[in-house]
C-alpha positions in Angstrom: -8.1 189.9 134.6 -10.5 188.1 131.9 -10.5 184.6 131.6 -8.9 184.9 128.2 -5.6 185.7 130.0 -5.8 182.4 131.4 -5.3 180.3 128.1 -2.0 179.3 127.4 -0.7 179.6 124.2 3.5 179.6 124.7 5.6 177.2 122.9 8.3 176.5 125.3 9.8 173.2 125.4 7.9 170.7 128.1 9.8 168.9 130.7 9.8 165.1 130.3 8.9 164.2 133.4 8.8 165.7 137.0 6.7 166.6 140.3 5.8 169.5 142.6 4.3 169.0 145.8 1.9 171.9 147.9 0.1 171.7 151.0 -3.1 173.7 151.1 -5.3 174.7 153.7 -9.0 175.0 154.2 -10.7 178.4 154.6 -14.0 179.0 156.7 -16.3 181.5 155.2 -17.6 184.7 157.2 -19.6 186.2 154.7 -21.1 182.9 152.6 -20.8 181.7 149.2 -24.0 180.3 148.8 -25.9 179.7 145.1 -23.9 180.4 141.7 -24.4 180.5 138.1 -22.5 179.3 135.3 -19.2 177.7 135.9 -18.9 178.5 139.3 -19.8 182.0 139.5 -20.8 183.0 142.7 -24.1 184.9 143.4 -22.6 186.7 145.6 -19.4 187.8 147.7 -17.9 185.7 150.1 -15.2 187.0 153.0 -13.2 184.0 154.3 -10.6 183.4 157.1 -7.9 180.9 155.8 -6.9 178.5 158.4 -3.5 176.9 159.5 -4.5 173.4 160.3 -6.3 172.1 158.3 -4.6 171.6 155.5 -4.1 168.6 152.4 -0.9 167.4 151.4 -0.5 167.0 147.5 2.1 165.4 145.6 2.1 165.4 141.9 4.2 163.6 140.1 4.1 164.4 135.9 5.5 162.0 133.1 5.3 162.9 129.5 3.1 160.7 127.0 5.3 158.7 124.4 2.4 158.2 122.0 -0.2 161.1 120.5 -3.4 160.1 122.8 -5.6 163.3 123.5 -7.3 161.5 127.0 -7.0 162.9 130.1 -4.5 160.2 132.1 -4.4 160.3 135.6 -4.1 158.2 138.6 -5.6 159.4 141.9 -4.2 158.2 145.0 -5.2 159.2 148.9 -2.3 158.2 151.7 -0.7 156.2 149.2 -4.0 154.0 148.5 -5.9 154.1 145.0 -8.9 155.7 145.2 -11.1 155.1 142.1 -14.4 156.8 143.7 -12.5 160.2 143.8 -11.5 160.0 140.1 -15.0 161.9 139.1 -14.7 164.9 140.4 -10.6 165.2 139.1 -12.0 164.0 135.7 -14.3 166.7 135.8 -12.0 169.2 137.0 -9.2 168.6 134.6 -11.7 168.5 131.9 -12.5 172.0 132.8 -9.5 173.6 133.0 -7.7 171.5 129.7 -9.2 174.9 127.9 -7.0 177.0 129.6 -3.9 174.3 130.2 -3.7 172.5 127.2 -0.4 171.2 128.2 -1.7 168.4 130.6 -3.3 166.5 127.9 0.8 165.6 126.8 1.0 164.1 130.3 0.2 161.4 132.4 -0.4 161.9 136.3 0.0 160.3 139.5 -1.9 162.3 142.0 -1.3 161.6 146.2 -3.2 163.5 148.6 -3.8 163.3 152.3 -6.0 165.4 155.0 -5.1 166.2 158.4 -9.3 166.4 159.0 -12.3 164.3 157.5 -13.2 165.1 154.2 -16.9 165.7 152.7 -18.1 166.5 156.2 -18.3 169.9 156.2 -14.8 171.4 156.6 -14.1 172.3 152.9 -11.7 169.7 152.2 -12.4 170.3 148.5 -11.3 173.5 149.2 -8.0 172.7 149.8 -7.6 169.8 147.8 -8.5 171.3 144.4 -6.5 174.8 145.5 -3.2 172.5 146.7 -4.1 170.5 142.9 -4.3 174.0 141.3 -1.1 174.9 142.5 0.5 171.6 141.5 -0.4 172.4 137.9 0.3 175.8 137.7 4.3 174.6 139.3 4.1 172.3 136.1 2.7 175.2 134.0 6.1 177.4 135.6 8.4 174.9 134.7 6.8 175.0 130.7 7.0 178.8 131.1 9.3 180.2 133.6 8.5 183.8 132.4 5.2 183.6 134.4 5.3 185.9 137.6 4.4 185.3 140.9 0.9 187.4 141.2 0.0 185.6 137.5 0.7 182.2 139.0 -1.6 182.7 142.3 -4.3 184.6 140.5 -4.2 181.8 138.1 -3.8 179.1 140.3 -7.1 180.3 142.3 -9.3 181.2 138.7 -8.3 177.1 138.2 -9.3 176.0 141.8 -12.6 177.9 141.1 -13.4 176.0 138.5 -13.3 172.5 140.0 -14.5 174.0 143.9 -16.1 177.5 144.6 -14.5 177.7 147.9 -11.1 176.4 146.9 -10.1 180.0 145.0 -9.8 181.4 148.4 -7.8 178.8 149.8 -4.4 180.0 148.1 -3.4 183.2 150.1 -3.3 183.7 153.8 -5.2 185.4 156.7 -8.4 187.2 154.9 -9.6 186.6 151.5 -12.4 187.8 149.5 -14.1 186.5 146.4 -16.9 187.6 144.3 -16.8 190.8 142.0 -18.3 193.4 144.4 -18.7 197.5 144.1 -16.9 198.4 147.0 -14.0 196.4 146.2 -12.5 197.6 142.8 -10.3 194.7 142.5 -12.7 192.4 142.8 -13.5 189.0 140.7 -15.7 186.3 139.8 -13.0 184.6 138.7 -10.5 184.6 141.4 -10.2 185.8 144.9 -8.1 188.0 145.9 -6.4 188.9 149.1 -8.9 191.2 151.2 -7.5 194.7 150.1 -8.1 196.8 153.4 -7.0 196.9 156.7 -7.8 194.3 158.9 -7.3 195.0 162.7 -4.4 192.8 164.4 -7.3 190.9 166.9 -8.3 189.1 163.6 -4.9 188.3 162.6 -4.7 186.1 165.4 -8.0 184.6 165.6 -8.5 180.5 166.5 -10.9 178.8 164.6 -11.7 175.6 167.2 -13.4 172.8 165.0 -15.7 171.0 167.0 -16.5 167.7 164.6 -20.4 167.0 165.5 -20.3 164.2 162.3 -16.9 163.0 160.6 -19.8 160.7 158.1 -20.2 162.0 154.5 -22.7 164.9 153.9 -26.5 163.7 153.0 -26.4 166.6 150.7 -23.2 167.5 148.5 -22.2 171.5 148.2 -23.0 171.4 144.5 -26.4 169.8 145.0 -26.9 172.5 147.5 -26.2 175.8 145.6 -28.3 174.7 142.3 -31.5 174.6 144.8 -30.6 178.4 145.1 -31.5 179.0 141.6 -35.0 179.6 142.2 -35.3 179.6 145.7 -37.7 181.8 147.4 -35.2 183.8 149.4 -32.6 184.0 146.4 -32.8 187.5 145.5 -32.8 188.9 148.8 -29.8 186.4 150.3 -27.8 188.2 147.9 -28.5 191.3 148.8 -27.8 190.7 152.0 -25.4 189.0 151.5 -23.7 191.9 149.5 -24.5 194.2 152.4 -23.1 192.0 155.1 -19.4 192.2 153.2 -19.4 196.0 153.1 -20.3 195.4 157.1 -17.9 193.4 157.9 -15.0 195.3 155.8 -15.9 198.4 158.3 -15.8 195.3 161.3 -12.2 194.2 159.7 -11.0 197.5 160.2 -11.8 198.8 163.8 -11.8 195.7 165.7 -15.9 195.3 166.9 -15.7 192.0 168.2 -19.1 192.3 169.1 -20.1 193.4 166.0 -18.4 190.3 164.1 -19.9 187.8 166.5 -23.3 188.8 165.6 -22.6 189.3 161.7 -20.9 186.0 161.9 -23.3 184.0 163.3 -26.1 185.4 162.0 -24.9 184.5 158.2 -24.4 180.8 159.4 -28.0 180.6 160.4 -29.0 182.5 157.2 -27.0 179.6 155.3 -28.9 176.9 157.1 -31.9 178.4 156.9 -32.0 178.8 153.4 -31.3 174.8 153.0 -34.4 173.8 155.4 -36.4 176.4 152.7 -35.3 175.2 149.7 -37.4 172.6 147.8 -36.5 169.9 148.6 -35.7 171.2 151.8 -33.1 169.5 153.9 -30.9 169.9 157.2 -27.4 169.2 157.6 -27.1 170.2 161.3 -27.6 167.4 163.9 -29.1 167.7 167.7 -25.5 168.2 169.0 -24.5 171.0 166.3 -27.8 173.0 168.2 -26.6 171.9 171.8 -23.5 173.6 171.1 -24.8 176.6 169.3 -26.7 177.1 173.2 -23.8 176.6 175.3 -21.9 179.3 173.5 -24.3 181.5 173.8 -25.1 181.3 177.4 -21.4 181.4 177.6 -20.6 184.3 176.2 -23.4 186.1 177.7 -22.0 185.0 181.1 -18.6 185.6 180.7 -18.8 188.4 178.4 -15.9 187.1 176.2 -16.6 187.2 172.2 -16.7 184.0 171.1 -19.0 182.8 168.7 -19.6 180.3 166.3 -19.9 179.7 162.2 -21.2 176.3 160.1 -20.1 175.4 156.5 -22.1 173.5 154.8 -22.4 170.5 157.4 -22.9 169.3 161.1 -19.4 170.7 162.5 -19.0 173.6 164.0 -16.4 176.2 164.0 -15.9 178.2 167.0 -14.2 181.5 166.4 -12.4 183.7 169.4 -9.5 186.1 169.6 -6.5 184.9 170.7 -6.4 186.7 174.2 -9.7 184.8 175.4 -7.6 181.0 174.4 -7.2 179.4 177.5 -10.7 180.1 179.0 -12.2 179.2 175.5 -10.4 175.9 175.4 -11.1 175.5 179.1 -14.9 175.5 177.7 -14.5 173.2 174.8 -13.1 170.7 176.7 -15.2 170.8 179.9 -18.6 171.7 178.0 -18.6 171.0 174.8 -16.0 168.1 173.3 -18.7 165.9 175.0 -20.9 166.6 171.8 -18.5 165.8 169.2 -17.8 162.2 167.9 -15.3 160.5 169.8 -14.6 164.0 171.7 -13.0 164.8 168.6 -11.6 169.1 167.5 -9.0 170.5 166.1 -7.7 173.5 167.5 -7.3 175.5 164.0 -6.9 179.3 163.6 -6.0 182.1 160.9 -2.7 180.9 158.8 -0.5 181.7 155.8 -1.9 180.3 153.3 -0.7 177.6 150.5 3.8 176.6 150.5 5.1 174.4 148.0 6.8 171.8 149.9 
């Protein structure tokens, strides 16, 4: 699809007033997103496990404008407590996507969201925030059009999401998702991500994600700030080759079930990612000393107990430790004799692959 078949252009009468409510969880990327262009056009693909627990809660509430103002009007609201110094990046997303959602200008919002995990420290929480926000418009967008089908509504819903967080697009469907338009992949977009198209081998169906949180505090650096520095970084080019490679690797990985073969594809792209912020200019590093310390103890480990477990970073601190299920106990048995120690207040959440976004 072209983003033209995004505008809306119906006449259908508009509900006076309403609300839809979505929860929406984060995803942890395999393959990274790292560096775009334009309005959030990645530079390359990105493969992402969606996760199950952690998730925000968004309730929506709609009411239609009784004079002819053409202002954004919006409220923004986190547990139930105004929230004025989240209102800029809403303002910026609803700006963005008024283009191809014209309606929203006739409304006035109330906006209440909650997180199960920190936000802006490295787990995507604008991932699943904008996606859950996306979805909350596009249930208002249903109820002005209920001719709109199910595949348009999620394809939409994660082209919106794009525009106001990279990551969020791949936050909407469930266990594997894939964004970024790439030659193997025929129905793949910039725009939107898509469900990953090809078989993916039952171990990774049931894979935990174990969050180890290394630094709930507010990244030094935001995400944004981040992938601009990739527009003339050193490496660029060549990170998105790789990068373009590495998804075609781990499609073949996907399919036949090489544990072995993920955990060094996996980690290996979150040490690229790092790496490519301490070489940027200006350079900066988001890990911490305990973020290395674990990185070591999972490595010696594995290597001792020969079970696949390995590890992946967003763009922060934290650490996500991946594992199939089969290997859960001993894993756990690990975190919580070896490694909680490292993390603030002995604080993880035991995560793993999930459904994807329901409407509550």
């Amino acid at each position: 699809m072209k983003k033209e078949d995004f505008i809306y252009n119906n006449n259908f009468v508009a509900p006076l007033s309403g609300s839809s409510h979505w929860e929406s969880p984060s995803n942890i990327a395999l393959v990274k997103y790292w560096g775009k262009s334009d309005l959030q056009i990645p530079k390359n693909t990105s493969i992402s496990f969606t996760l199950s627990k952690c998730l925000t809660n968004t309730k929506f509430d709609f009411v239609k404008k009784t004079n002819n103002s053409k202002l954004i009007d919006f409220e923004i609201y986190y547990n139930d407590n105004l929230k004025e110094d989240f209102k800029p990046k809403i303002q910026s997303f609803l700006e963005r996507i008024v283009t191809y959602c014209p309606y929203i200008l006739n409304y006035k919002f109330k906006i209440n969201t909650i997180n199960t995990f920190p936000h802006s420290s490295g787990i995507a929480s604008s991932a699943s925030g904008i996606s859950a926000l996306a979805l909350c418009i596009m249930s208002l967008e249903k109820l002005i059009n209920p001719k709109i089908t199910d595949e348009y509504f999620y394809t939409k819903a994660s082209f919106l999401a794009r525009l106001g967080s990279g990551s969020a697009c791949r936050s909407l469907k469930g266990s594997v998702n894939l964004w970024g338009a790439h030659s193997s992949f025929n129905s793949s977009s910039n725009l939107y991500s898509i469900n990953f198209p090809y078989e993916v081998n039952d171990i990774f169906k049931t894979y935990h994600d174990a969050v180890l949180l290394v630094d709930k505090g507010i990244k030094t650096v935001s995400s944004t700030a981040g992938h601009n520095l990739m527009n003339n970084h050193p490496f660029g080019e060549k990170r998105f080759q790789i990068a373009q490679e590495n998804t075609d690797k781990l499609s073949t990985i996907l399919k036949n079930g090489d544990t072995n073969e993920f955990v060094k594809l996996v980690e290996n792209e979150a040490l690229m990612l790092h790496g490519l912020m301490m070489t940027s200019d200006p350079s900066y590093i988001l890990i911490k000393p305990n973020t290395l310390r674990i990185i070591e103890s999972i490595r010696e480990f594995r290597f001792k107990n020969d079970i696949p477990v390995c590890f992946t970073l967003d763009a922060g601190a934290n650490v996500h430790v991946l594992f199939p299920d089969k290997y859960s106990d001993k894993v756990y048995n690990f975190i919580e004799t070896k490694l909680k120690v490292y993390c603030e207040s002995n604080s993880y959440i035991k995560d793993c692959v999930g459904f994807g976004a329901k409407q509550l």
